[in-house]
N, C-alpha and C positions, 0 to 999 in steps of 0.2 A: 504494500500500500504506500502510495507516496502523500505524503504531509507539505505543508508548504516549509518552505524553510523555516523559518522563525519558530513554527511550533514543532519540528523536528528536534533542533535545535534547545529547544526548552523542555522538550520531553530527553534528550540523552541530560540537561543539565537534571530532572530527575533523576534518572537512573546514577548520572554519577553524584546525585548527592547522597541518594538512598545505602549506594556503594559506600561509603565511607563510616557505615559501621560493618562492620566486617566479626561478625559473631563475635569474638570477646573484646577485640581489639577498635577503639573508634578514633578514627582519623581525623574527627572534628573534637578536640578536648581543649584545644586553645583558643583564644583569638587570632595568633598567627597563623593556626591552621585549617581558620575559616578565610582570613585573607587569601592565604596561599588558594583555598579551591577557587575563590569568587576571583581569581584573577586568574585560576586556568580555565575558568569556565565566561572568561571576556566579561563577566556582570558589572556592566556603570553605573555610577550614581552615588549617592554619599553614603558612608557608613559610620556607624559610632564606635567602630573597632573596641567596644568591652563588652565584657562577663555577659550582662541583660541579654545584647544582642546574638552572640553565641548560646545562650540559654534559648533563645525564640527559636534558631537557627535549628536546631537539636529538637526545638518540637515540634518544629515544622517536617521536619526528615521524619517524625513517628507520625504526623498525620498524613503524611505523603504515603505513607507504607501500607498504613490503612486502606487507604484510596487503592491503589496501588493490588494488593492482596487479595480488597476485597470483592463484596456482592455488587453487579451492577446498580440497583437501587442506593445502594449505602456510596456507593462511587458518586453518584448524583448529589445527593444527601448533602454530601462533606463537600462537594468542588462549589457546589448553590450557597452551603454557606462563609465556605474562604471570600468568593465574591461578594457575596452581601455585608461581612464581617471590613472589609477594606475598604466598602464603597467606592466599590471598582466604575470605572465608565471608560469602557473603552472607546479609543478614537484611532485613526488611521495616521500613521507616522512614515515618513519617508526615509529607508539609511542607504548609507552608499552600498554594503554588505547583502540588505535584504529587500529593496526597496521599500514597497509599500506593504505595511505589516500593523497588526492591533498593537497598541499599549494601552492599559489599561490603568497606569499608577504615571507618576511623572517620574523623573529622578532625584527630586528631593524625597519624593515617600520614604518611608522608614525600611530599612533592608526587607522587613519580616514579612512587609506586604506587598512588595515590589514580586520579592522572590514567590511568595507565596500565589499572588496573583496569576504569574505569569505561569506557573503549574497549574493552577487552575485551569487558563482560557485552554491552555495546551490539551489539558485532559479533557476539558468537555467535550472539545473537537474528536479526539477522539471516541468518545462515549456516544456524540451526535453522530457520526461515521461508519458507526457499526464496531468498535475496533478494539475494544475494553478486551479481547484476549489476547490480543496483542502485548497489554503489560503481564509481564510472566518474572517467575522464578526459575534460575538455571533449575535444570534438571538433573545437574548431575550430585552423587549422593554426598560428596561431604561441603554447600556449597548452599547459600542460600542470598547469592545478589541476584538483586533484581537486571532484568533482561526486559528489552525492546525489541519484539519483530517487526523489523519492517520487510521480509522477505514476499513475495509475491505468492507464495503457497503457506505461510503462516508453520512455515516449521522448526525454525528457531528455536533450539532447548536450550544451548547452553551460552552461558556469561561471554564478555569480551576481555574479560579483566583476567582472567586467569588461564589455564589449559587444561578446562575441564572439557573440554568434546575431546581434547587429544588423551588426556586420564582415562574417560570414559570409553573411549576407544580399545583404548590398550585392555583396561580391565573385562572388557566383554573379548577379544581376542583371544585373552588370556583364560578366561572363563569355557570358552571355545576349545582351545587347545586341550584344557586339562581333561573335558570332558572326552575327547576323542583319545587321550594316552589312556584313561581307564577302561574302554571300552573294549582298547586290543589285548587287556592284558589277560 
């Protein structure tokens, strides 16, 4: 399925925010380390680089996940009310990058609602789209980031962040293998 840029674009800045806990380990626990994502993930606009805002940042990632995991009703539910909660109004914005694309917060809005927003319009579209299976969790067993298909036959199992289709691979080969040495013996 193709997306337009912009919401392509803000749907992997989900996935890589969602990515950045990582079962025991969370790769947002500072403020430098939300810096660091919001500038590999190009996000403008002003921030108050302390604790509060890394605290938002960190429940916005668990209401994404929500969304994200869950039932399409409850998907709706939660994107209806990030929107209404930001007093979102979107309008049509020109950039050199994406041309003409929604925003729906300015860049003085406060991080929590920019970010939050912009996952929102993203997801609805897709929820509006037909496309809510699209958000998935890898598939493979020891591994639980979240994944984006955009493939044209919707069969995207696994992450991009790690080499679980190549793990996965090996371990069902291997699986394979063992079963055909028991069988000759």
């Amino acid at each position: 399925m193709t997306f337009a840029p912009d919401i392509e674009a803000s749907l992997k800045t989900i996935v890589n925010l969602l990515n950045t806990e990582v079962q025991i380990v969370d790769m947002l626990s500072t403020v430098a380390d939300l810096d660091e994502f919001l500038d590999s993930e190009n996000f403008e606009g002003s921030r108050a680089h302390n604790q509060a805002e890394l605290r938002s940042i960190r429940q916005l990632r668990a209401q994404l996940k929500s969304i994200w995991t869950g039932e399409e009703d409850d998907a709706v539910f939660r994107v209806n009310q990030i929107l209404r909660n930001a007093n979102a109004q979107p309008q049509l914005i020109k950039s050199e990058n994406l041309g003409y694309h929604l925003h729906a917060t300015t860049t003085s809005t406060p991080l929590y609602d920019r970010l939050a927003v912009d996952a929102a319009m993203a997801l609805a579209e897709v929820i509006r789209t037909g496309g809510i299976d699209r958000l998935r969790v890898c598939a493979s067993s020891d591994c639980q980031n979240a994944l984006l298909d955009l493939s044209r036959n919707r069969s995207k199992m696994y992450c991009d962040t790690g080499n679980c289709a190549n793990r996965e691979h090996v371990r069902a080969y291997r699986a394979r293998k063992s079963g055909r040495s028991s069988t000759k013996s």
